[in-house]
ROMAR-476757 format. One line per 5 residues: number of its first residue (from 0); their letters; for each residue x, y, z of C-alpha. Coordinates in Angstrom, 2 decimals. Each point is the difference from the previous one (the first is absolute). Layout:
N
NUM = A = X/Y/Z; ...;
REM end
This chain:
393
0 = XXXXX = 0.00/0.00/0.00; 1.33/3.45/-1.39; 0.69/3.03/2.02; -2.13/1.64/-2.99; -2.64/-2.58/0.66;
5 = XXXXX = -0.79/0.57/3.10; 0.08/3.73/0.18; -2.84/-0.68/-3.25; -1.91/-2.85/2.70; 0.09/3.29/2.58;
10 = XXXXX = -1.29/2.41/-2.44; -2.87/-2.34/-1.19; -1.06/-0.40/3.27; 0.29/3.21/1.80; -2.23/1.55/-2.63;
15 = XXXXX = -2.25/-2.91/0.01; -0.93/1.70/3.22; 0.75/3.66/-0.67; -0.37/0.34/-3.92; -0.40/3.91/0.45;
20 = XXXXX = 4.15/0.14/1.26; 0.61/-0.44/-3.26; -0.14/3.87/-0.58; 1.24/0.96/3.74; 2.36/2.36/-0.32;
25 = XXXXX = 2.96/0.71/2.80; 1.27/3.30/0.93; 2.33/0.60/-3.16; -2.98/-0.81/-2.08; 0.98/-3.37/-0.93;
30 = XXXXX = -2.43/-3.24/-0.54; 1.22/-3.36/0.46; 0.11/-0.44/-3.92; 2.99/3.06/-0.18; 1.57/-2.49/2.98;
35 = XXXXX = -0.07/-3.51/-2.61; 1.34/2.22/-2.32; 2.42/1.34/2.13; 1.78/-3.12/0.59; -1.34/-1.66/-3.14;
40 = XXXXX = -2.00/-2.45/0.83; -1.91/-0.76/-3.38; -2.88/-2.51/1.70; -0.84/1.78/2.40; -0.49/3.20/-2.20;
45 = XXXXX = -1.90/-2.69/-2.10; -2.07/-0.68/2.75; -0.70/3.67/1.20; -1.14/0.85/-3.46; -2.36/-2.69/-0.01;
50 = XXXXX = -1.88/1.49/2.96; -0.05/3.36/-1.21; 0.75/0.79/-3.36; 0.22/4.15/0.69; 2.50/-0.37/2.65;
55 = XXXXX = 2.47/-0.28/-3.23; -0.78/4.14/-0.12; 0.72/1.09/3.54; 2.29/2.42/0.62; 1.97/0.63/3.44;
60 = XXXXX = 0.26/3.56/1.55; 2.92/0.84/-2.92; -2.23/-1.35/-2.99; 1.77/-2.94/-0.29; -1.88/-3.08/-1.52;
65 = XXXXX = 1.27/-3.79/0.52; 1.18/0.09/-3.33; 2.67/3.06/1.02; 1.16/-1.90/3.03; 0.53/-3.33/-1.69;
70 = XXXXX = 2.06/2.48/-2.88; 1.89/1.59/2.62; 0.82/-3.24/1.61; 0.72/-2.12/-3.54; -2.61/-2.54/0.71;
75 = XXXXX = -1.07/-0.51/-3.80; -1.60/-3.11/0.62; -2.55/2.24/2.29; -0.10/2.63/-2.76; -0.73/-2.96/-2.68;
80 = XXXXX = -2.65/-1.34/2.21; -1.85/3.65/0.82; 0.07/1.18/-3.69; -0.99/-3.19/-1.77; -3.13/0.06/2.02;
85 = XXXXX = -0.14/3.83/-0.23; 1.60/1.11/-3.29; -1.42/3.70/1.03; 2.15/0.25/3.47; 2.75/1.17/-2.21;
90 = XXXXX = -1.95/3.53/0.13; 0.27/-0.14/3.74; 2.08/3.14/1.01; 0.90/1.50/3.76; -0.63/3.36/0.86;
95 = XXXXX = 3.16/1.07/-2.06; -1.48/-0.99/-2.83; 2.33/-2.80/-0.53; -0.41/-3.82/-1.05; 1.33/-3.07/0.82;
100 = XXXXX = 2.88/0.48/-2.82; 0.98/2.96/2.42; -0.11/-1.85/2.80; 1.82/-2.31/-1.58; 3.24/2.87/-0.91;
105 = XXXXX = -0.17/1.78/3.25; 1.23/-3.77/2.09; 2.54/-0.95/-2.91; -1.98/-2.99/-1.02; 0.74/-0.56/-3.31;
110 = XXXXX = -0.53/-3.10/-0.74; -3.86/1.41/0.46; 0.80/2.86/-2.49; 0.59/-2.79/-2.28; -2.81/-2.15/0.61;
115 = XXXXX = -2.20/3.11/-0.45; 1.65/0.91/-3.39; -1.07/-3.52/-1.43; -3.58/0.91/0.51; -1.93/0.73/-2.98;
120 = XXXXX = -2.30/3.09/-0.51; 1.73/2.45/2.94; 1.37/2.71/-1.72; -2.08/1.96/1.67; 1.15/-1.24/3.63;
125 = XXXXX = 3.66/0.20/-1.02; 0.20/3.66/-0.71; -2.44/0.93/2.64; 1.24/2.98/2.16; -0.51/0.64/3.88;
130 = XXXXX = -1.71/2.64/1.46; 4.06/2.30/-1.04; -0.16/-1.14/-3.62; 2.92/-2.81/0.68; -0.55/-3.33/-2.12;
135 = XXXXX = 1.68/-2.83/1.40; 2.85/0.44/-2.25; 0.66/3.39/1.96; -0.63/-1.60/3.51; 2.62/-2.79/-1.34;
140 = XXXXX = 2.93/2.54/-0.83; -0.96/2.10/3.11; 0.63/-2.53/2.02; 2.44/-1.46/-1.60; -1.40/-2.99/-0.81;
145 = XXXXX = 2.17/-0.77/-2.95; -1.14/-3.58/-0.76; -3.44/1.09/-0.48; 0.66/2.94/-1.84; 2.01/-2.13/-2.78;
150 = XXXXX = -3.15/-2.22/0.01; -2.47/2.83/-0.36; 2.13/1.89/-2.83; 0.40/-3.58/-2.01; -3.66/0.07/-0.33;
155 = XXXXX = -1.51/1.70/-3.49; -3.28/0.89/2.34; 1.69/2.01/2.68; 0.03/3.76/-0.99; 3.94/0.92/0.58;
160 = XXXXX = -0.63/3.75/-0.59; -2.85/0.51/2.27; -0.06/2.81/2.45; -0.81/0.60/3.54; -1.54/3.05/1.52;
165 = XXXXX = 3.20/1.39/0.52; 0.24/-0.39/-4.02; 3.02/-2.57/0.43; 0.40/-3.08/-2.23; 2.13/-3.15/1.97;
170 = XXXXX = 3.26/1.11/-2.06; -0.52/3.63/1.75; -0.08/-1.85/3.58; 2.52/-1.88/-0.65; 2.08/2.56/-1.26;
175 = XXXXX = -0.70/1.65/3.17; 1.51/-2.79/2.34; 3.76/-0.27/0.56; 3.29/-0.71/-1.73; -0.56/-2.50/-3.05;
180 = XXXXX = 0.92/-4.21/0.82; -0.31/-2.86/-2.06; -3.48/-0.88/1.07; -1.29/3.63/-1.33; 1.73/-0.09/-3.23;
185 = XXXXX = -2.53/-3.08/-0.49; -3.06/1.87/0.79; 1.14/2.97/-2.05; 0.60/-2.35/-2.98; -3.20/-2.03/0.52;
190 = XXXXX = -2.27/3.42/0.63; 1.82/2.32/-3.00; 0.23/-2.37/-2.33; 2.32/-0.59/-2.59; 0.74/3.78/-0.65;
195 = XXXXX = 2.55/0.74/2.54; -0.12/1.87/3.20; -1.43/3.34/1.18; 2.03/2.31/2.02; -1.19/1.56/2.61;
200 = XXXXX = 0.64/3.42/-2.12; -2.29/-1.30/-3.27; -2.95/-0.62/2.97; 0.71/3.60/1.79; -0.33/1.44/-3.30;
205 = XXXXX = -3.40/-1.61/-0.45; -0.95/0.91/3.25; 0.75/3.62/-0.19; -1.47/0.09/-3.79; -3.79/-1.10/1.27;
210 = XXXXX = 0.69/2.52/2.82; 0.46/3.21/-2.48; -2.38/1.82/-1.05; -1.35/-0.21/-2.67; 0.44/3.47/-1.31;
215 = XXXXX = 3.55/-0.34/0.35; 0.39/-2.70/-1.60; -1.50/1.85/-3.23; 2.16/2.90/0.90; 2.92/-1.66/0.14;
220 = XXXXX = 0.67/-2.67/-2.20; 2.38/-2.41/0.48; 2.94/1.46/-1.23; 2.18/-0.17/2.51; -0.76/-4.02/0.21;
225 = XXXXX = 0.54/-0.11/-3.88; 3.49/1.75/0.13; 0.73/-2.43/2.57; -1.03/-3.39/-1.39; 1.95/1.53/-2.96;
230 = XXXXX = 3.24/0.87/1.63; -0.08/-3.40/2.25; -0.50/-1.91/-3.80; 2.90/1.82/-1.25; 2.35/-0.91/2.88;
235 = XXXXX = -1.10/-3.23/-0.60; 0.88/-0.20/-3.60; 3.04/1.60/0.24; 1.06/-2.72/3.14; -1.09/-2.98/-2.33;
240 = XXXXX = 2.32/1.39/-2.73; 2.91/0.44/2.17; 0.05/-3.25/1.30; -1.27/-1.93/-3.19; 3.30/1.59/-1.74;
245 = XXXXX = 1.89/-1.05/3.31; -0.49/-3.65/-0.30; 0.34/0.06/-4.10; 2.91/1.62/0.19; 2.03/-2.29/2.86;
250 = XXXXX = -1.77/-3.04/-1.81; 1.08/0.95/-3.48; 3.72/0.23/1.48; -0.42/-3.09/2.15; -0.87/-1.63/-3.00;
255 = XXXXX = 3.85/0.87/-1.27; 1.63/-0.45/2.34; -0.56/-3.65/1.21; 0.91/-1.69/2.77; 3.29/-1.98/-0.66;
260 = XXXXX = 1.13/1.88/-2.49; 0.53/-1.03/-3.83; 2.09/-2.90/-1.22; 2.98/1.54/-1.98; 1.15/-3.05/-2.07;
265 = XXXXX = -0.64/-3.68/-0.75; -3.31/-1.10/-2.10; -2.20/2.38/2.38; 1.73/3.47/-0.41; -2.36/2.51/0.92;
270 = XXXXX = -2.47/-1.90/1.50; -0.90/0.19/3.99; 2.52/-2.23/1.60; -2.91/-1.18/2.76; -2.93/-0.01/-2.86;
275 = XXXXX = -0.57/-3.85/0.72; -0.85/0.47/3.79; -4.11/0.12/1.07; 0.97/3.32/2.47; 1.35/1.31/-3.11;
280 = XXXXX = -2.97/-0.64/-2.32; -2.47/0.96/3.23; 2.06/3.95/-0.38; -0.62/-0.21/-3.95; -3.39/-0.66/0.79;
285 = XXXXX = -0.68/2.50/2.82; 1.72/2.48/-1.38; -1.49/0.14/-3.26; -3.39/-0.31/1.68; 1.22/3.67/2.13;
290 = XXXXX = 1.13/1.51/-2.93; -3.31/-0.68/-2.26; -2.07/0.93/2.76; 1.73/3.37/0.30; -0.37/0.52/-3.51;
295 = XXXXX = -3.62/-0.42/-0.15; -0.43/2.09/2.55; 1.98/2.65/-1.71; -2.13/-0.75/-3.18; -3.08/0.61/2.36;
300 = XXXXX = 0.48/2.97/1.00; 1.26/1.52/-3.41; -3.26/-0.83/-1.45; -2.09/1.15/2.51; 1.77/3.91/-0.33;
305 = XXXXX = -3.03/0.96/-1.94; -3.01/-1.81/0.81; -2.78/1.39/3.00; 1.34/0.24/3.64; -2.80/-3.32/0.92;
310 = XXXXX = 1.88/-2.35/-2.69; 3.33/1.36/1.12; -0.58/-0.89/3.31; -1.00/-3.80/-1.31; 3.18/-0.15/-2.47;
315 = XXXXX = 1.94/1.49/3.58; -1.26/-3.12/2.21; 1.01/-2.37/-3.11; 3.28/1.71/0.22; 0.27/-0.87/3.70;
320 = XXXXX = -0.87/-3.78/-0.70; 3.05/-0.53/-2.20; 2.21/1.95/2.29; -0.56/-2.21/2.75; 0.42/-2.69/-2.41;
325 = XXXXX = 3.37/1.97/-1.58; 1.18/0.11/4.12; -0.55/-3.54/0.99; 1.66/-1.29/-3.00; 3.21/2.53/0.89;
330 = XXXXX = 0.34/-1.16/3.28; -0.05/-3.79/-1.47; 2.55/0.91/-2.31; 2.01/1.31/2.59; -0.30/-2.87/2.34;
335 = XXXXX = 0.29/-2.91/-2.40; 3.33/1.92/-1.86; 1.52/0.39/3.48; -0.73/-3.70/0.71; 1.22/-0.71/-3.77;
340 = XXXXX = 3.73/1.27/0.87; 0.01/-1.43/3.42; -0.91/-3.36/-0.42; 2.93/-1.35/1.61; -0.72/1.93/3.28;
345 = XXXXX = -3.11/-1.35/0.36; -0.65/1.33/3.23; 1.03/3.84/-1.29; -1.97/-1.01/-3.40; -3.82/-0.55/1.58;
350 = XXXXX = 0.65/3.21/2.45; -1.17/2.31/-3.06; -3.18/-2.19/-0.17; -0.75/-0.16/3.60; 0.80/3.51/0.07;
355 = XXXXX = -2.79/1.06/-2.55; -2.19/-2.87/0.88; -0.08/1.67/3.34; -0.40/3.21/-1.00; -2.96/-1.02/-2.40;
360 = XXXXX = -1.97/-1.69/2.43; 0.07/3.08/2.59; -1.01/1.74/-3.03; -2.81/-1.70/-1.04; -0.85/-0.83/3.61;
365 = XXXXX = -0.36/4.10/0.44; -2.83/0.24/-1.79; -2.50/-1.44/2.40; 1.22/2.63/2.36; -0.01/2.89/-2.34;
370 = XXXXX = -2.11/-0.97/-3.06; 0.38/3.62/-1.23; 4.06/0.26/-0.16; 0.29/-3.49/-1.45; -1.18/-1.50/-3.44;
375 = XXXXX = -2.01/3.02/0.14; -0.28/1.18/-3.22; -1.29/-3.94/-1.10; -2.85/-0.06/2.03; -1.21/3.60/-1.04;
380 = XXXXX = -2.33/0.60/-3.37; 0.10/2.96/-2.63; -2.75/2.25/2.03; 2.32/-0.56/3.22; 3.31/1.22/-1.18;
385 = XXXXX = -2.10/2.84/-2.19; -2.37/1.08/2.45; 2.73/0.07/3.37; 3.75/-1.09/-0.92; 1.60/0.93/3.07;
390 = XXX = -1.48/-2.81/1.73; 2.41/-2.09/-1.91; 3.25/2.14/0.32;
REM end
């Protein structure tokens, strides 16, 4: 005999007796059906239900329903039970105005948020918003609930860009909180898409913009903003070229000046005296890659000189693309030549690559702690680098 069972053989008899307990209420408001769900005891909320089927819709002195105390608690075999027998107590909401996906956020249970999500037909309930406007996407990056919040933001129904009453969107309050770590970077990516990351400036800007009047506005047209974006583009263009020559330059004399040396006699005069070697063939390889790259990007840019400042900007980030491209394969030339001319030292020859290896992975590593100074310019579109360039410098 079950612990489960017999707390069910108590029930059954107690309101045998005193069926009308069923709705008694303590001094927090509670009935013994928000208890069962509580602790998640599914047959004995089976068996209170069966009694009374309205008890389902009681709410304690906070508004709270069974159905937000079993989400609060994770009990989603209670929360299966309640709203297969009720399909309407999803509408239940507390005097905040906020449902059982709320309740849900606000204690971290998101294996609920999940369970929630694979529900059919609740839009509606997902992008509800509490008595201050906050969905439980916002409650989720308030409170830091990050696992919940990358749930949420996966999900095509939840509205990422909705707005509280303080006219905030989760990537404002989240902006808001402290220095950037790994776990944020996620949430920024999963909320803001695939477009890169706003700055806290781009969001001032927009705040301040609604703020203006309107008048203004008209007076003053956005000069000032266009000579900006304009002179940020610019430096931009004129950085790309600088290094894009860089690279082709040291590539193009790389490529003459091999590692090894020439032969100077025999059946192989003139050719690369370490040409049969795989580190040798790797620098070919990389360095050819670094100096193409550059080129392009060179090529890029020239054409661009005339066209409109919106397809400039979309030739510029193409331009960025090969120079990362153009600076990876330079810094595997470098590191495979080294090793090349040093292959007898091993131990000096694979410094170069642990060296750069090193260096690449902090690198690379960087950017989920400062999205905006790293790989920036790939993750931003045309309108971004047109419409606010200095977020990218």
């Amino acid at each position: 005999m079950t612990y489960s069972y017999c707390i069910c053989e108590g029930c059954k008899k107690i309101l045998e007796k005193r069926p009308e307990l069923v709705r008694e209420k303590d001094d927090i408001g509670w009935t013994p059906l928000h208890y069962v769900a509580y602790f998640g005891k599914v047959d004995a909320v089976q068996l209170l239900l069966q009694h009374d089927t309205s008890v389902a819709y009681d709410l304690d002195k906070v508004g709270d329903s069974a159905l937000h105390i079993a989400a609060a608690q994770g009990n989603i075999s209670v929360i299966d039970k309640l709203v297969t027998s009720y399909p309407d107590a999803w509408d239940i909401m507390n005097y905040k105005r906020q449902t059982a996906l709320h309740a849900a956020v606000i204690e971290g249970n998101a294996k609920v948020v999940k369970y929630i999500l694979r529900m059919p037909n609740l839009k509606d309930l997902i992008n509800e918003k509490d008595i201050d406007g906050n969905t439980a996407l916002h409650l989720s990056v308030r409170l830091r609930e990050y696992k919940s919040t990358l749930i949420l933001a996966r999900d095509k129904r939840v509205d990422r860009f909705a707005t509280n009453k303080d006219d905030l969107t989760a990537v404002d309050i989240i902006l808001t909180q402290d220095k950037m770590n790994f776990s944020r970077q996620r949430v920024f990516r999963a909320l803001n898409g695939s477009r890169g990351f706003p700055s806290i400036q781009q969001h001032a800007e927009k705040d301040i913009k609604k703020r203006l009047d309107k008048q203004f506005f008209e007076d003053q047209p956005a000069a000032s903003t266009t000579t900006g974006s304009d002179s940020s583009l610019k430096s931009i263009i004129e950085l790309e070229l600088l290094l894009a020559a860089f690279i082709a330059t040291a590539t193009f004399a790389a490529a003459f000046t091999m590692p090894g040396g020439y032969s100077n006699d025999g059946p192989n005069q003139g050719m690369a005296t370490l040409a049969g070697r795989v580190a040798f063939k790797t620098f070919v390889i990389t360095n050819t890659m670094a100096f193409g790259f550059s080129i392009m990007a060179l090529f890029l840019q020239y054409d661009s000189s005339l066209l409109s400042d919106r397809r400039k900007a979309g030739f510029t980030l193409g331009a960025a693309t090969c120079i990362y491209i153009a600076m990876l394969g330079m810094v595997l030339a470098f590191a495979s030549g080294t090793f090349v001319v040093l292959t007898r030292t091993i131990g000096l020859a694979i410094v170069p690559w642990v060296m750069c290896g090193s260096l690449g992975i902090y690198y690379f590593a960087g950017f989920f702690w400062e999205p905006n100074g790293r790989l920036a310019l790939l993750w931003a579109g045309p309108d971004d680098l047109k419409k606010n360039p200095g977020v990218i410098m």
